[in-house]
Every structure is written in C-alpha cells, then in structure tokens.
C-alpha positions in Angstrom: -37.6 36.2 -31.0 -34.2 37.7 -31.4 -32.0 34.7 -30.7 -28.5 34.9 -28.5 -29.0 38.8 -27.5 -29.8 38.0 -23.5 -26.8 39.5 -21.4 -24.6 40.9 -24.1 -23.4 44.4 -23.6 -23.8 46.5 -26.8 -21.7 50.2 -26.8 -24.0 52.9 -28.7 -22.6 56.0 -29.7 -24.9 59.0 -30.0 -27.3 57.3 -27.6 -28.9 59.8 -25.9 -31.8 60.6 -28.1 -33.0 59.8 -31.6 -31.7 56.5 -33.5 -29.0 55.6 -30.7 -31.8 55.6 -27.9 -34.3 53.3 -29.6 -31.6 51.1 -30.3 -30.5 51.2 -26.4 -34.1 50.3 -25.4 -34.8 47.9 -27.9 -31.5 46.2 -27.0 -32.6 46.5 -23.6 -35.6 44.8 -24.0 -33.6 42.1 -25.3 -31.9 42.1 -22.1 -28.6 43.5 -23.4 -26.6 45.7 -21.3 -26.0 49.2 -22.9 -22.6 51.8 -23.0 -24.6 55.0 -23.4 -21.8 57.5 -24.9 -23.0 60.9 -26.5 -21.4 64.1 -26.5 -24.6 65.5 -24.5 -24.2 69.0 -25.2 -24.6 71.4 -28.3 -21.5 72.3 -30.7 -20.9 75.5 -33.4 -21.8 73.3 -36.1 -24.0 72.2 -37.3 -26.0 74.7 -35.2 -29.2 72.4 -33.5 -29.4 70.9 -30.6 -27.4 68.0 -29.7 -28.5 65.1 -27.0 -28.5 66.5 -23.5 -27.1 65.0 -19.8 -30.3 64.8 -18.8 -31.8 62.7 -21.5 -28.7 60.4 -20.9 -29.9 59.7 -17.5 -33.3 59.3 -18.6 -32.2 56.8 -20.6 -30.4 55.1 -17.7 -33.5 55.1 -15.7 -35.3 53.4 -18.6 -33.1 50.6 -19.6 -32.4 49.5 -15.5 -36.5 49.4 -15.5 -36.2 47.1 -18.3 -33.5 44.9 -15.9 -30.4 45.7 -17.6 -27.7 47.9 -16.5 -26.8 50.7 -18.5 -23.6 52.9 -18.2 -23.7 56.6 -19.3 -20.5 58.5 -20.5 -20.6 62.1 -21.7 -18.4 62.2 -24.7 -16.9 63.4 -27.9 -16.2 60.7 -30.6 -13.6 63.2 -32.2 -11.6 62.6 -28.7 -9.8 59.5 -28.0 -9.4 60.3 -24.0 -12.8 60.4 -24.3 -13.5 57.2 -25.9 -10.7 55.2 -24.3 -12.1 56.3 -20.5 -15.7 55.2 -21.5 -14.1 51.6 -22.8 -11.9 51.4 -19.7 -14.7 52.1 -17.2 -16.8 49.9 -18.5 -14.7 47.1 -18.7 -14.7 47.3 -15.2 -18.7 46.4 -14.7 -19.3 44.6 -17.9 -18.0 41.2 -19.2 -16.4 42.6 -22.2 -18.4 44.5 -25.6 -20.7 42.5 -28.0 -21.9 45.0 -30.2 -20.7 48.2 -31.3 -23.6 50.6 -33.0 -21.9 53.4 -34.7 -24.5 56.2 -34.7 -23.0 59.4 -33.3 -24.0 61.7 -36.6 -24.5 65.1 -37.6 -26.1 66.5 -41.0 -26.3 70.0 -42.6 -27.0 71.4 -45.9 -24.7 73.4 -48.0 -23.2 73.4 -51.6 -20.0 72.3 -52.1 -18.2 75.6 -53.1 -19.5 77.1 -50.1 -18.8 75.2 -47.2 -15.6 76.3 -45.1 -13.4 74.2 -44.1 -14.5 74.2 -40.4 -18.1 72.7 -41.6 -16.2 70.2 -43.8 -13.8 69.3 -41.2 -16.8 68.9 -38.2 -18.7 66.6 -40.4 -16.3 63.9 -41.5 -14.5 64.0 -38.1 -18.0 63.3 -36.6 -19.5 60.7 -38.9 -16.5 59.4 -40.6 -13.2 59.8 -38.4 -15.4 59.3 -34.8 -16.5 55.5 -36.2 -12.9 54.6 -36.5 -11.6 56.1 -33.5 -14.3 54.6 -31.4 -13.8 51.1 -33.5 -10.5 50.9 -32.9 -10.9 51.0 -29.3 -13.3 48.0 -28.9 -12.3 46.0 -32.1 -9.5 44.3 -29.7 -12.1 43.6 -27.2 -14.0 41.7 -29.7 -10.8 40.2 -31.1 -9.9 38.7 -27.6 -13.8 37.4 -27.1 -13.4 36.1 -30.9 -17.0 37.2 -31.4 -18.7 40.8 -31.7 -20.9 42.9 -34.0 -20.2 46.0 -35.8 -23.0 48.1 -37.0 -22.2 51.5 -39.0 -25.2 53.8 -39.1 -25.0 55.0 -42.7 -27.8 56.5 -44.8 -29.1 56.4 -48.2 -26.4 59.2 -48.6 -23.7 55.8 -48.5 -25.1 55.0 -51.5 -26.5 57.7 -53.8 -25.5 60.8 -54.2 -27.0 63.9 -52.7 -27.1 67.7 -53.7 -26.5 70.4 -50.7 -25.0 67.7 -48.9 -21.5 66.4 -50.3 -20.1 66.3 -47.0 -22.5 64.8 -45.5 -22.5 62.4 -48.7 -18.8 61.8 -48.4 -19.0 60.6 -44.7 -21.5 58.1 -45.2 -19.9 56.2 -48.3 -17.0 56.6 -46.0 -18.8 54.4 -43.8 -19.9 52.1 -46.4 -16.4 51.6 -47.6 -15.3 51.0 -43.5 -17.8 48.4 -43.5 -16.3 46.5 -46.3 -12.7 46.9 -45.3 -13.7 46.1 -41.4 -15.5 43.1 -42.6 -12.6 41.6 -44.7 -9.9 42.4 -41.5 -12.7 40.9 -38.9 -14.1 37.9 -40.8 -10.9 35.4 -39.1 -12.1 36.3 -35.6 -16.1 35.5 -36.2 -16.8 39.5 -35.5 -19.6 40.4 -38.4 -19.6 44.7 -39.9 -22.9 45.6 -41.2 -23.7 49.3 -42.4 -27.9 50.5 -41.7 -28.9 53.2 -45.0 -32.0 54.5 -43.9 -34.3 56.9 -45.9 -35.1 60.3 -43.5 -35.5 59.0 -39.8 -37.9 60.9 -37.8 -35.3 62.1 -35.2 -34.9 65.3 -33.5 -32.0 66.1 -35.9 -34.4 66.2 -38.5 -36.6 68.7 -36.7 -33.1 70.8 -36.2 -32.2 71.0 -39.9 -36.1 72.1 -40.4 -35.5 75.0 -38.2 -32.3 75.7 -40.0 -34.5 75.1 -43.1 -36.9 78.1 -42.0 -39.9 74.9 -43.1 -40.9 71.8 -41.8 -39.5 68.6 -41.4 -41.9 67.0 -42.7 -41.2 69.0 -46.2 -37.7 68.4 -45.5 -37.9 64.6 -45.5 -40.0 64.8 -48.9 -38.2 67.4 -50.6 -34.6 64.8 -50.0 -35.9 62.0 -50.0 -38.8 60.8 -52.4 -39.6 57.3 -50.8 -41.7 55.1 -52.9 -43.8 54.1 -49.7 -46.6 56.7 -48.3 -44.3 58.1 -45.8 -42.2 61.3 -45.1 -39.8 59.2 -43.4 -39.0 56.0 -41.1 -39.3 56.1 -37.5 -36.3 55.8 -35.3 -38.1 52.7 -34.0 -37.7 51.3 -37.3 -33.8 51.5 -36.9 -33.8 49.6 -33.9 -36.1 46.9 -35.1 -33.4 46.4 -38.3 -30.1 46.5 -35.5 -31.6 44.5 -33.5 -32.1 41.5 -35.9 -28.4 42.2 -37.8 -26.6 42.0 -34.1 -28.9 38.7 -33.3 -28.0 34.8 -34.2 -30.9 35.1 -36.7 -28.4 37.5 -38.8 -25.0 35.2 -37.9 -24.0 35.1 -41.7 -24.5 39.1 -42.3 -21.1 41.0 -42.6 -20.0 43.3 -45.2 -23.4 44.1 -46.0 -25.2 46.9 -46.5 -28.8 46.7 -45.1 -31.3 49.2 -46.7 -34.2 50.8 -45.0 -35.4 53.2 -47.8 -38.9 52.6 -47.9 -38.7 51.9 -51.8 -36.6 55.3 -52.5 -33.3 53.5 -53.9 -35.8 51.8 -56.6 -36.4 54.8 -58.6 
C-alpha cells in the first residue's frame, strides 16, 4: 500500500497516452485527483503522432470510474498562457497541486551535424524548457502548501550518452541537472524532486520512431538500448508503478535522486 496518496491532486503533463496516462490511472487508483494537460494534437517535428482530444477524454471517463475527478486541458508546454490557464482553472475545483509529473516528451534520431536548428530548438523547448516553464507555475503552489512532489521523466539518455540522439541526450541530462538544482532550492519547504531514467518504454512514441525507422520497434528498443534483462523494453505500466511509490510517504526521504528503471542496461 502506497501510503498518504488518497485525495491528493497530481498535474501530469503529456497525459493523454503512453507514460503520462498510466501514471494518471495508477494515481487514480490511489485515489488521487489528476490535471490531464497534453498538447493533444500532432506538430512538424518530430513527425508521429502526438496524444489526441479524444484519448484525453477517454482518460477522463476512466479516472472518474475509478472515483476521482480528473480535469483535461489541451496544451502546449512551450506556452505559458497555456500552462498558466490550466493551473488557474484548476485551482478553482481542486484543493491545491501535490504532485507534479513532468512527462510531456518527444524523441528523434539524427546526427549532430545534421540536425537544423528547428529540430534542435523543438526538442529542448519540449523536454527541457517545457519542465521549467510548467514547474514554475506550480512550484509556488507547493511552496504555499509547504509540501509537494516533483517528478522529472528522464531517461537512460540523463545519464549515458547516446549516438543519433544528442539532442535528445542534451534534454534529458538537462533534466537530471533540474532535478538536482530544484531539489537544493525546494528542500526548506519539505517539496521532494526526483528524476525517473527508464530504458525504452513500450509507448506509442516508440512505435512512431519505428515507422520513421522504416523497422520495428521492437528492433528499435534493442538496437538502443541493450538491457541486461530479457526484454526489448519496459512497459509504461512499469513507470507508473516507480511514480507512484517516489510521490508516496513510503518514498518521503527521496529528493535529488535519480531513480533508474534500466532493466540492468546501465551495468554494462
């Protein structure tokens, strides 16, 4: 049992498919209430297909059959109207923000000397520069509770490096490094910052990049990652299960950690 959990309100980022909805409903099923925010609609790059408005209000319909409410905001994490609206509005319904999962991610492959500057930009601005600017809307809303937890959804990428991938390499130790820093500046007002580094998650981005890939994403998750373990990947279920005990009272001396969930790949 996941102690202290019942009636908080976590706000998930990327929520409305892949690692941000299993978190939601295994939240849920803690009886948290959930801030669903995705962008819910495709963008240039990186070129597969994004979460949708209608798997938003799926996800709506799933967590209030669980008993919780859940609130659903269509949104960029690159726009601060965006963010500050969904914070606002759901300050109205909700007693304040517990837990803040920062998942909203893209990846994409390319060598270094041959990305443009647009592809460079989209992918820190997304993984790196979104986390802050949704952080920095509802760190003073833990600050006032003088609790809350901060969860940045990293990757083995935050701690190795990774060919084809430097951007996507230099936005996760990005996050690493905010997880360190936000941990120091939060530690006074007993709010904890944990960073998540999982090996290849078996997500629908993964099934984009195979697609891109022109293979399989099953031979996409071997070929980067190499896990130790008899598995391709991790499920997204897995995720959840490792957020759910970091955010609980089981995990209440956790901050400025970073919690691995390789299946044996960082050990080579």
């Amino acid at each position: 049992m996941n102690k202290g959990l019942k009636n908080k309100v976590a706000f998930i980022t990327g929520a409305a498919h892949g690692q941000g909805r299993a978190v939601a409903l295994a939240l849920a099923k803690e009886g948290v209430h959930i801030i669903a925010f995705d962008i819910a609609r495709d963008i240039e790059f990186p070129g597969y297909g994004m979460g949708s408005k209608n798997e938003l209000e799926s996800l709506r319909k799933e967590c209030e059959h669980l008993g919780v409410q859940c609130l659903t905001f269509q949104g960029d994490v690159r726009n601060d109207a965006d963010i500050v609206h969904a914070v606002t509005e759901a300050g109205k319904a909700l007693p304040g923000i517990d837990i803040l999962f920062n998942n909203a991610g893209i990846c994409a492959y390319g060598l270094a000397h041959e990305l443009s500057e647009a592809e460079w930009d989209a992918m820190l601005d997304i993984n790196l520069k979104g986390a802050w600017l949704v952080a920095r809307r509802i760190i003073p809303v833990m600050i006032g509770q003088k609790s809350g937890v901060i969860i940045n959804n990293s990757s083995i990428a935050g701690l190795r490096g990774l060919g084809r991938l430097s951007h996507y390499t230099a936005s996760k130790w990005g996050l690493t490094g905010l997880t360190k820093a936000w941990a120091i500046e939060l530690a006074p007002y007993n709010i904890r910052v944990v960073s998540i580094h999982p090996t290849g998650v078996n997500t629908p981005m993964n099934d984009g990049l195979a697609l891109m890939e022109g293979t399989t994403a099953v031979e996409v998750a071997e070929r980067s990652a190499g896990n130790l373990l008899p598995a391709p990947w991790v499920e997204a279920e897995d995720v959840a299960n490792a957020v759910v005990f970091l955010v609980s009272d089981n995990a209440r001396f956790i901050t400025g950690s970073q919690f691995v969930l390789d299946a044996g790949l960082l050990t080579r």
